[in-house]
Residue frames as qw, qx, qy, qz and C-alpha x, y, z in Angstrom:
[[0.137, 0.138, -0.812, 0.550, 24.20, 81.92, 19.48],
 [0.436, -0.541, -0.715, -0.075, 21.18, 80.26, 21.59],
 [0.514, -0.627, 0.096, -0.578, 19.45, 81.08, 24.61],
 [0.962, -0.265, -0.071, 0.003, 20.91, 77.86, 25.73],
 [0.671, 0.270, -0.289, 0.627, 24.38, 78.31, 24.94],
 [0.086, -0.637, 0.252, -0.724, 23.88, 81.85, 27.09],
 [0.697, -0.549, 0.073, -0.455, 22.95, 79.92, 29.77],
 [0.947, 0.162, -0.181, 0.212, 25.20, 77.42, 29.57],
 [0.620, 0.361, -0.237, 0.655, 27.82, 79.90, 30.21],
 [0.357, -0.624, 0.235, -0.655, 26.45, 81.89, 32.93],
 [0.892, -0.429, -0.012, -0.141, 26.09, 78.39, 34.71],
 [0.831, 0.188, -0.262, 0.453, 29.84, 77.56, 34.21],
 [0.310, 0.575, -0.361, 0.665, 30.79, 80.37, 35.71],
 [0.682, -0.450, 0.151, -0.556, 28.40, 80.02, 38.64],
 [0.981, -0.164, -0.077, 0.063, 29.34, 76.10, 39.30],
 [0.577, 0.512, -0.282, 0.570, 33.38, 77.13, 39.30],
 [0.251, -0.652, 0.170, -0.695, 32.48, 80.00, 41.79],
 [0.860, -0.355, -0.043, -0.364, 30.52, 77.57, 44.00],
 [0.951, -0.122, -0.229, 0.171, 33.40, 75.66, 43.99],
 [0.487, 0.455, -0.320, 0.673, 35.99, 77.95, 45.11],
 [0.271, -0.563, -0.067, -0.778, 33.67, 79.60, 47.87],
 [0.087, -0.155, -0.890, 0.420, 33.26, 78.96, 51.44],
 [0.342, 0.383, 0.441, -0.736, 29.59, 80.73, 50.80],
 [0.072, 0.196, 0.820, 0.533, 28.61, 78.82, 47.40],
 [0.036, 0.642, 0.760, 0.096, 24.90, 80.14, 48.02],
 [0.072, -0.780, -0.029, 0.621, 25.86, 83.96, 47.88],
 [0.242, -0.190, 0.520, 0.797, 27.32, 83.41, 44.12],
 [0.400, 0.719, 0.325, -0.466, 25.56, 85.08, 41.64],
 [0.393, -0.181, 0.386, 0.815, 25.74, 85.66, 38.15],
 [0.419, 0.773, 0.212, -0.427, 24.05, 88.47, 35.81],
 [0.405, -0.163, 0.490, 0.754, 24.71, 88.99, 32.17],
 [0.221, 0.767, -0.093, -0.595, 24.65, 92.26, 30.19],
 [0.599, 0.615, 0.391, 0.333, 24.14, 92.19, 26.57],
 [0.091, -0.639, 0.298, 0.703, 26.60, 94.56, 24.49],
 [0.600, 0.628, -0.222, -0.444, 26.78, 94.69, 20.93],
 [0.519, 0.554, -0.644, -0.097, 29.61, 92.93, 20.53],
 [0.521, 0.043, -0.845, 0.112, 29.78, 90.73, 23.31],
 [0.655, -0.617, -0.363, -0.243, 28.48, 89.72, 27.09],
 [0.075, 0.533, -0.612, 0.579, 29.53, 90.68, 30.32],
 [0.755, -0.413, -0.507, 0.055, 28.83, 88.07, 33.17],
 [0.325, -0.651, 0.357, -0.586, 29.04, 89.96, 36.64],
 [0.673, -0.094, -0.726, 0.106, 30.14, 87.55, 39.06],
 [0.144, -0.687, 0.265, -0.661, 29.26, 88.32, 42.57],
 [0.637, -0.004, -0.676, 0.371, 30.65, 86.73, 45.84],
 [0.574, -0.736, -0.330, 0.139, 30.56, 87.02, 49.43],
 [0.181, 0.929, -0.259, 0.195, 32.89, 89.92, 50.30],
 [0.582, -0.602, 0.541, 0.080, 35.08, 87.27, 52.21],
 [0.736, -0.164, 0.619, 0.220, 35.31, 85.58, 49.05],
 [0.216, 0.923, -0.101, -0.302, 36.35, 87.90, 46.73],
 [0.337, -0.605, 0.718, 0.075, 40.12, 86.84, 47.52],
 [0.439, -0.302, 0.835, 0.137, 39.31, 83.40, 46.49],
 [0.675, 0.557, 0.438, 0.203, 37.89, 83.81, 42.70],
 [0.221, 0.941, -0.254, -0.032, 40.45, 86.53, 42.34],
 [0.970, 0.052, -0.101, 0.213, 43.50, 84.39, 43.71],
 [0.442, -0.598, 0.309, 0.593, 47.30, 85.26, 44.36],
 [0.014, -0.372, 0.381, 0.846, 48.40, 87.90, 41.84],
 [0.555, 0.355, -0.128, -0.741, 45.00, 87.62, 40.19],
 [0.065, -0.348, 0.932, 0.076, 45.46, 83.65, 38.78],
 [0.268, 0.384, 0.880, -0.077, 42.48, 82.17, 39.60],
 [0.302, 0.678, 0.205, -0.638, 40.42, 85.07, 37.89],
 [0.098, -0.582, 0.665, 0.458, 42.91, 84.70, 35.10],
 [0.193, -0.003, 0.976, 0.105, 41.84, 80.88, 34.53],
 [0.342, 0.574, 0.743, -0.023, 38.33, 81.53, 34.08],
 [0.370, 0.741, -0.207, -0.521, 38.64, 84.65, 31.73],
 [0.012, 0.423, -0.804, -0.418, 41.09, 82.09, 29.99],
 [0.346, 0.351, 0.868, -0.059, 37.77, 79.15, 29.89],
 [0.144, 0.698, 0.225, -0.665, 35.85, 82.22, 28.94],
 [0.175, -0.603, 0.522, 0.577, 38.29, 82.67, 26.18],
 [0.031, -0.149, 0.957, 0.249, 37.76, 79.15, 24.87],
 [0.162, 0.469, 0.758, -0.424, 34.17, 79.41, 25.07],
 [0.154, 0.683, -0.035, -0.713, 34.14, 82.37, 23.37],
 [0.107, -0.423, 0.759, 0.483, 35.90, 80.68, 20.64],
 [0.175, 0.279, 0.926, 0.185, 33.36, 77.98, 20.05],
 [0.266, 0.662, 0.671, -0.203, 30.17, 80.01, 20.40],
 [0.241, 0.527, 0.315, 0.752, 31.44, 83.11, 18.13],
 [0.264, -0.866, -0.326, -0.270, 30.61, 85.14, 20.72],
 [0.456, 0.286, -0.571, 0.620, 32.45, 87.29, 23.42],
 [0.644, -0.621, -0.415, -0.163, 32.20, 86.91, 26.75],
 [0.223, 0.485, -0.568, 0.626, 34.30, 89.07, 29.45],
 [0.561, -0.298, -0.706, 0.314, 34.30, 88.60, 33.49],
 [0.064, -0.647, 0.262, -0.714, 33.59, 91.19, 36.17],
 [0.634, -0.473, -0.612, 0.001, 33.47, 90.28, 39.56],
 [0.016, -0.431, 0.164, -0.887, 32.26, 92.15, 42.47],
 [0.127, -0.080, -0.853, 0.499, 31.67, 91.99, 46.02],
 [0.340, -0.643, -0.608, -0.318, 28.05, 91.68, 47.11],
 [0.011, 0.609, -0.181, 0.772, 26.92, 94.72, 48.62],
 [0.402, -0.043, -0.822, 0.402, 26.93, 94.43, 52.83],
 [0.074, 0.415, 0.658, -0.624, 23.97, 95.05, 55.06]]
């Protein structure tokens, strides 16, 4: 796996965010190297938590499920976390 492909996928998840968000310039993403695979930290305004998590978790769901398919192509895993940016 590239340095491009890693980036590639930290931006997908970031452009998605952006689009779900009423605060698209608060989204963040960070990714942790593991042995076996990457964690991408997604972090949102705390009002918009709600809406990359979704009713009964759904929208969160969908992009672990891109994720998934991503994973698939680059041989690599990639999981989600996402957490509220910290206030004041």
């Amino acid at each position: 796996m590239t340095q491009a492909d890693m980036v590639a996928v930290d931006e997908l998840v970031r452009e998605i965010a952006r689009a779900l968000v009423d605060e698209p310039a608060s989204v963040e993403v960070e990714s942790v190297d593991r042995d076996e695979n990457t964690v991408l930290r997604l972090r949102v305004a705390p009002q918009d938590v709600g809406k990359v998590i979704g009713k009964q978790g759904r929208t969160a769901r969908s992009v672990r499920t891109i994720l998934g398919a991503v994973s698939m192509k680059l041989h690599h895993r990639y999981t989600l976390d996402i957490l509220e940016e910290d206030e004041g």
